[in-house]
N, C-alpha and C positions, 0 to 999 in steps of 0.2 A: 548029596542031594542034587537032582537035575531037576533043569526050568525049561520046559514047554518054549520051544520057540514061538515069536509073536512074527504073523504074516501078515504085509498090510499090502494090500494092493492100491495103488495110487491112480488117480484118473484125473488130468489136464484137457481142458476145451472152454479155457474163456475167451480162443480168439478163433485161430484156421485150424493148426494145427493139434491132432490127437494123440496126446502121451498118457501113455502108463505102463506105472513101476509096480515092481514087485520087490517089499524089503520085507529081510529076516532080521528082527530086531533094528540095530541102528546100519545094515550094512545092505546096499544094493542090489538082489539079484539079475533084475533086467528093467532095462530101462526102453521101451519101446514107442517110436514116434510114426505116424500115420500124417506123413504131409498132404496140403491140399494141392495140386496143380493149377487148379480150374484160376484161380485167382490170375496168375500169372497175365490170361486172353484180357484182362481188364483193368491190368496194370495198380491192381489194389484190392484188398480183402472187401467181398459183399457178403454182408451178413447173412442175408440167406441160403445164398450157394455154401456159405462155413455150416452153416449147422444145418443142411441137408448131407452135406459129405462127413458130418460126423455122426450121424446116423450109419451112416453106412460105411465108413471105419469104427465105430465101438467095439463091435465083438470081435472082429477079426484080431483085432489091435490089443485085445484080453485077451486071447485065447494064445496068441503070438509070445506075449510079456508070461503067460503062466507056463507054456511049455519050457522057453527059455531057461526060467526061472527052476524049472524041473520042480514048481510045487502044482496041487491038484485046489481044486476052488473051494474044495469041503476042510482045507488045512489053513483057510486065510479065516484070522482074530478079528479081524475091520475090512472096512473101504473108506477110503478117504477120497476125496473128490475138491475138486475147485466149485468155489459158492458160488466167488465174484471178488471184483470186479468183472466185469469182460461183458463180450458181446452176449445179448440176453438169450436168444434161441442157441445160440454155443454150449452155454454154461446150462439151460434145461436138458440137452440133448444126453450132458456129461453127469448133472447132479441125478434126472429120471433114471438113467442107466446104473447107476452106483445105489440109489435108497432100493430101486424094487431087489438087487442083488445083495446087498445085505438083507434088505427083507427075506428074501427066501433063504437064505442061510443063518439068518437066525444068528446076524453078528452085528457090532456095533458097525454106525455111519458116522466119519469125521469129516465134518466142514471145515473147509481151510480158507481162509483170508489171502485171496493174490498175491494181495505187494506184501503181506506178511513175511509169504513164504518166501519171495524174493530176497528179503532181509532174512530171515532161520537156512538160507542155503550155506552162507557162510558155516554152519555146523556139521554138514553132512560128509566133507573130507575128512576121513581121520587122519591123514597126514599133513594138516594145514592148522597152521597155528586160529583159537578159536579167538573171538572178540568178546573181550569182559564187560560183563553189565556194569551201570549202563555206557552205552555209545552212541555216538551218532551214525545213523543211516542215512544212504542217498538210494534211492530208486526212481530209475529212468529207464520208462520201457515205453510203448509205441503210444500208449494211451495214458503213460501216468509219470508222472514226474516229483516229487516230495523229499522234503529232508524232515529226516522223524528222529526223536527220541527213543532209545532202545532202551527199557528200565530191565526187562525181562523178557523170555522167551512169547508170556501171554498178555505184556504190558509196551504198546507203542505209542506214542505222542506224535502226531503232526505237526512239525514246525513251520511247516512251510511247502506251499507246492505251489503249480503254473498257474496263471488266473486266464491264460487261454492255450496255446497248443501245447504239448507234452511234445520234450529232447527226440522222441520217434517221431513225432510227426512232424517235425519243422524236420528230422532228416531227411524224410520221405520227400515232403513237400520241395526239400532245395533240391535232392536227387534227382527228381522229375523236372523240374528245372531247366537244368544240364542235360537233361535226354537218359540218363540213365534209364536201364530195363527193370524189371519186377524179380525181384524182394530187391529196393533200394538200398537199404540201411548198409547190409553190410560193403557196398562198393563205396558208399561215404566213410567207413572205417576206415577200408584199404587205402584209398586216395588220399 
């Protein structure tokens, strides 16, 4: 008895940058990222300029992930997309592109949760030991900082997060500081 492979094409833009994956069932076939330069002239992400430039990385950046990937668009089962959190014309730019393309393919659309997904990364290695329900979560990214309950893969609790900047942006904020250049984060890692 054979199973129909399941094609899901993934699409990221809750902030600058544009990603989208292509998985055959639970395994990766292309993972493609469309960064923004423009941000760099102004030393930090402007929401406008991000989801004017993700307009105009979407299709290239699908077309890019589906050759890669050596699948065609009439063989993907779903689209999954980023809802939110994130920057609000980002994530339009990213969810508008993903619902009219299942629309006309005539497949289902998956909403995904941000910082969900942040926590269900840990499952996507398969040579990495996985985390048993439940656990505790931390997620700390430019805009979100929280320690959450993990009961299950579609059940999280909030324990607790920032009451004003999120771990990305007090790194931003000291990087600039110091005089560091644009994308800060990672030279506060290195240093």
């Amino acid at each position: 008895m054979s199973h129909n492979p399941i094609y899901i094409l993934a699409i990221e833009s809750s902030c600058d940058d544009t990603g989208v994956s292509i998985l055959k069932n639970d395994k990766i076939l292309s993972n493609i990222v469309a960064r923004q330069e423009i941000h760099e002239e102004y030393g930090g992400v402007i929401p406008e300029l991000a989801s004017r430039a993700h307009q105009a990385n979407i299709v290239p950046t699908v077309d890019v992930a589906l050759k890669k990937a050596g699948v065609k668009k009439e063989d993907l089962s779903a689209i999954a997309f980023t809802q939110g959190p994130g920057l609000m014309g980002s994530l339009l730019v990213g969810g508008s592109f993903a619902k009219s393309m299942a629309m006309a393919l005539d497949i289902p659309l998956i909403a995904v949760h941000h910082m969900h997904a942040h926590i269900l990364a840990h499952f996507i290695d398969e040579n990495q030991a996985k985390p048993k329900f439940p656990f505790i979560g931390v997620t700390i990214s430019g805009g979100h900082t929280q320690i959450l309950q993990v009961n299950s893969f579609f059940d999280m609790q909030v324990l607790g997060e920032t009451t004003d900047d999120a771990v990305g942006e007090a790194y931003d904020k000291t990087a600039k500081l110091l005089g560091f250049p644009y994308p800060r984060g990672p030279l506060i890692d290195k240093y």
